[in-house]
N, C-alpha and C positions, 0 to 999 in steps of 0.2 A: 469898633464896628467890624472891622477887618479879620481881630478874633474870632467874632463870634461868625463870621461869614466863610471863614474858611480860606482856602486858596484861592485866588480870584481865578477866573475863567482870560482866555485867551481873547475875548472878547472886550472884555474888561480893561487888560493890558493894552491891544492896542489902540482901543480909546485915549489910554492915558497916554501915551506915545503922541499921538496928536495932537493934544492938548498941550502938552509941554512944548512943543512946536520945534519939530527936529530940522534940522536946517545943515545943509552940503557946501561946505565951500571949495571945494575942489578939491582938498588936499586926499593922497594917497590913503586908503584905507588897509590897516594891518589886519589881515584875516589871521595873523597865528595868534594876536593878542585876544581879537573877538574869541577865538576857539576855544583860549585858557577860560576866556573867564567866563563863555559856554559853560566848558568842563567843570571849572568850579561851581558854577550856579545849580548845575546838575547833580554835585558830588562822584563824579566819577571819572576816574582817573586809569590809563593802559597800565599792562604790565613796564612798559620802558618811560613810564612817566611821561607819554606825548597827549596821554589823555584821549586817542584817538579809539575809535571801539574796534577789536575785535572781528576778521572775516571768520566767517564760517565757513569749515574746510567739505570736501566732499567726503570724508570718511565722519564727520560728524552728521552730515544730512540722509546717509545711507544707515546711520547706525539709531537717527532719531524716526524713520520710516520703518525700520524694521520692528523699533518697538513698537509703533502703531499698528503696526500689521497685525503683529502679535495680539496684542492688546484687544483687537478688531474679531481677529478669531478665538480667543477666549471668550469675548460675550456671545460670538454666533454659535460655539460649543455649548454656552450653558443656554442661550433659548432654544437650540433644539432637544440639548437635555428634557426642560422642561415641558415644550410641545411634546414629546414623547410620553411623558410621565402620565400629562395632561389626557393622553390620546389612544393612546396603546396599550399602557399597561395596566389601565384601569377595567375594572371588574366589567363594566360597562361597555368598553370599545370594541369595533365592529371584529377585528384580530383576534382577539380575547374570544369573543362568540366562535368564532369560526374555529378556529384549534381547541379549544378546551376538550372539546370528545375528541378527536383523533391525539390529541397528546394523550390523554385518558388512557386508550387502547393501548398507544406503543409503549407508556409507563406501564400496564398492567403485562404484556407479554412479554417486557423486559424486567421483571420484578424478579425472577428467578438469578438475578446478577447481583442482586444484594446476597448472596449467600455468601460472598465473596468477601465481604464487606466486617471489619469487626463490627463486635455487637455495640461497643459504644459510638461508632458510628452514626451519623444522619445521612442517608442517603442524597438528600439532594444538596446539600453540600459537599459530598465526598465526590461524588462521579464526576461535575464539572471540575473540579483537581486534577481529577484523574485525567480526564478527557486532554486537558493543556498540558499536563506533565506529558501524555502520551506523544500528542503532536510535538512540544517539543524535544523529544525522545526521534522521533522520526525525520524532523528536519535537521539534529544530529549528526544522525547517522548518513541520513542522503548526500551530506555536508561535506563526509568524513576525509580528511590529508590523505587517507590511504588510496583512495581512487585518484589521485593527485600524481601516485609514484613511479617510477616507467615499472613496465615490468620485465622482470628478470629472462635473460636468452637463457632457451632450452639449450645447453653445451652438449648433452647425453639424453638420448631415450630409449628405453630397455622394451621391446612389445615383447607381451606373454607369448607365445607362440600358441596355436589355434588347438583344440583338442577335439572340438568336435564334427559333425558332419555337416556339410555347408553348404545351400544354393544358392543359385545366383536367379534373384528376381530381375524381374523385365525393365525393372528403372536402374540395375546396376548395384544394388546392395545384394548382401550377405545375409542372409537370415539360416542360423542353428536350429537344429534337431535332432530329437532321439527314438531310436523306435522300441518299444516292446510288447512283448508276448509272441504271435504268430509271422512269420514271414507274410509278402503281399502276394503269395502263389495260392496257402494255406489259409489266410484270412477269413473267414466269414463276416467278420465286419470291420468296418476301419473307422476306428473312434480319436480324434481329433480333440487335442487339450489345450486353451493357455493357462497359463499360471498365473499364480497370483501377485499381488505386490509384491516388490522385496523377494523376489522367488526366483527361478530360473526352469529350462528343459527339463533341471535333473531330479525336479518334485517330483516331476508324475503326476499318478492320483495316490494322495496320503491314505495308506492303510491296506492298498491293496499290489497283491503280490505278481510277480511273473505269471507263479504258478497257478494263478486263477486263470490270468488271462487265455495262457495255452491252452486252458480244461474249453474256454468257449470258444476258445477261435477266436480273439479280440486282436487285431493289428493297432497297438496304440502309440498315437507319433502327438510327444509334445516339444513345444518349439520356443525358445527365447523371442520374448516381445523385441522391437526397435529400441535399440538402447539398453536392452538388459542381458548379460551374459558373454557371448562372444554374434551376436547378432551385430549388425551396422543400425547408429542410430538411425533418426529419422524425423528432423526437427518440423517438417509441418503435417505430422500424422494426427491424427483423429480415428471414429469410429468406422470410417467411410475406409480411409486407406488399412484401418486395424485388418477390416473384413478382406480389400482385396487380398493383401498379405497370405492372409490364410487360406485362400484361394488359390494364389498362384500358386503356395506352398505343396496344396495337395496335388496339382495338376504336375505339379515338377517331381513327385519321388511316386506319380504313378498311379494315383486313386482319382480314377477315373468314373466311378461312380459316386450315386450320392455317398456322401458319410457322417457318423454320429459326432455330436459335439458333446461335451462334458468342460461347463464354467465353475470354477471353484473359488468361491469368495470373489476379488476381485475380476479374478477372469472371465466372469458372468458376463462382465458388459460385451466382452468382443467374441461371445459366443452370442449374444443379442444383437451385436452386429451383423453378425454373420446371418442370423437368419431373417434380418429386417432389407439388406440388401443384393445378400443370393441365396430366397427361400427355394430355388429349383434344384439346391446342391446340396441342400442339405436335408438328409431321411429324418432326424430326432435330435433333440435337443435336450439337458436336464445341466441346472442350474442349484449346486449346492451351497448353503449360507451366501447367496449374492447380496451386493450392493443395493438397497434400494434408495429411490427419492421418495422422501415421506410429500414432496408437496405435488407428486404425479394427482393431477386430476380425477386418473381412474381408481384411487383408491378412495372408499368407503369412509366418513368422518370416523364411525367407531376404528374401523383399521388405523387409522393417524392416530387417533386418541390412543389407543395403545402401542403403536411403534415407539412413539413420543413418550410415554411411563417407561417404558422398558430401556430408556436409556440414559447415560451420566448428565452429566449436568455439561463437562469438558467437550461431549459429541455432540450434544445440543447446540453450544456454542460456535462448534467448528462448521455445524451446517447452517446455521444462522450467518458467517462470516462467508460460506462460500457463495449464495445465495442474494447479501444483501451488499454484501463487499468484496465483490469475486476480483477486485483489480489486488487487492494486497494477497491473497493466496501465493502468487510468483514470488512477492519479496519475501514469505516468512518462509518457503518453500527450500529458496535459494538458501537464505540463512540455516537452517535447518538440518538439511538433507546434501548440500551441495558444499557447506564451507572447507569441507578438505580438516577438518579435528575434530573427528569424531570416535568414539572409541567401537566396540562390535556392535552392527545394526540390530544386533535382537536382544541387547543388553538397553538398548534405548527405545524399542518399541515395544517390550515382550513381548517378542516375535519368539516361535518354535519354528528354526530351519530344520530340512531334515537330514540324516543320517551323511548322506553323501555331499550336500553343499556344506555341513559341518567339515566332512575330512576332504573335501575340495578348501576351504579357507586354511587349514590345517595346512598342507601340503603345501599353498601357495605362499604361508606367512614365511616357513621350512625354506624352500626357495632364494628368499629376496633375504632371511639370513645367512645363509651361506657364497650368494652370487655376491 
């Protein structure tokens, strides 16, 4: 009966316990014998054969909690997995509705970025690659030992000595300049130049001669921007200070009246400065191949629509980047144009310098081989 009943219940036993009729006569009871034969009725026995069980240390209650934990955040990982799945990224969900046309647009005006791309490529698996390889390409470098190293004392430093003409503006800098054609006694008019990028005083205006200037009476004074040439930088300039600059400039070597301006490529803007904040000073103004912003308001869609054909696919880029991501401009900037190894600036931009800042680099490399 007992077989087929299985292990009797605790109930059971102490029933029978009663019935057998246990009885104390006083003598001394052996707790280590009862223990043994506990242990044995149990089947289990300590490591040191006392039979006793085992404490549980605290490096085992911390190490059985943390696999719970774990354990506890891998199922809350994979329900919300699937809340998501369920939720979001179905065809159906409210997310989905809402972005599906504005993803549309910015896939279709970025679709000119797969050209980049080989042809056995899939676009939408290549660019999120790209996208993680980039960032971690970026955190890199932000990363990098090398900002980590002291940097090296200056023991020696050589200044070029100054060569050209030099005022002293009302905040204390230095700003260069050159005059030509007519004296400021002779002048009939006094036409006022900055240069271009990557350029200095000693451009001028490309193509045209002294000997034009003297045939009109043209007094022309162009001048080294802040930071370029032997001018003193000028780290928080803009177009506001560009303008006064060229204000004091004129007021200091004696052009007293209004005078003409001439922007050449990039120097357009700070001849647009000038006349947006001292239109009283200035007679005329003309602006050859300048700068423009294709997303200025006041141009015409057809105007955009062809600014936008007529150019690379690399300048499209670079104004989409200044535009949409104007904070990384400083970093590729810095890397770029400031890292100190570069070989000649117009071997890397194909740039044409002219005649004289050629044998100006010339003379100065001549120089620093022989000193």
């Amino acid at each position: 009966m007992e077989e087929i009943r299985g292990v009797p219940t605790w109930q059971e036993e102490l029933t029978s316990l009663v019935d057998a009729g246990l009885r104390y006569d006083g003598a001394p009871i052996d707790l280590t014998a009862a223990t043994e034969i506990g242990s044995k009725r149990s089947g289990f026995v300590s490591a040191d054969g006392s039979g006793s069980e085992p404490k549980e240390t605290l490096k085992d209650q911390v190490t059985g909690f943390m696999k719970s934990w774990g354990e506890m955040l891998l199922e809350l990982a994979k329900g919300c997995k699937d809340i998501v799945q369920q939720t979001v990224v179905t065809e159906d969900s409210f997310v989905v509705r809402k972005l599906r046309k504005p993803a549309a647009k910015v896939s279709k005006k970025l679709s000119f970025l797969n050209e980049f791309l080989p042809e056995d490529r899939d676009p939408i698996h290549a660019w999120p690659v790209i996208f993680f390889v980039f960032l971690l390409a970026l955190a890199a470098l932000s990363f990098s030992p090398e900002h980590d190293r002291p940097v090296t004392v200056i023991k020696k430093l050589r200044l070029h000595p100054t060569g050209a003409t030099r005022v002293q503006l009302p905040d204390g800098r230095y700003i260069a300049y050159q005059e030509l054609g007519v004296s400021a006694e002779k002048a009939r008019y006094s036409l006022v130049t900055p240069h271009s990028f990557l350029s200095s005083r000693l451009a001028g205006i490309p193509g045209v001669k002294k000997s034009l200037l003297v045939e009109y009476g043209v007094r022309l004074v162009s001048y080294d921007l802040p930071g370029f040439g032997e001018s003193d930088p000028h780290r928080g300039r803009n177009l506001s200070s560009s303008a006064t600059d060229m204000i004091n400039l004129a007021a200091a070597i004696g052009i007293d009246e209004k005078f003409w301006l001439l922007g050449y490529s990039t120097g357009s803007m700070h001849t647009w400065a000038a006349m947006k904040y001292f239109p009283e000073k200035i007679a005329g103004a003309a602006m050859v191949a300048p700068v423009i912003n294709p997303y200025t308001p006041s141009m015409a869609k057809e105007e955009m629509v062809k600014t936008w054909e007529q150019w690379l696919t690399k300048r499209k880029f670079m104004y989409f980047l200044a535009r949409r991501f104007p904070i990384l401009l400083p970093f590729f900037y810095r890397r770029s144009f400031l890292s100190g190894k570069l070989d000649q600036l117009d071997q890397w931009m194909s740039l044409s310098l002219g005649e004289k800042v050629q044998n100006l680099l010339h003379c100065r490399s001549q120089r620093e081989e022989f000193s």
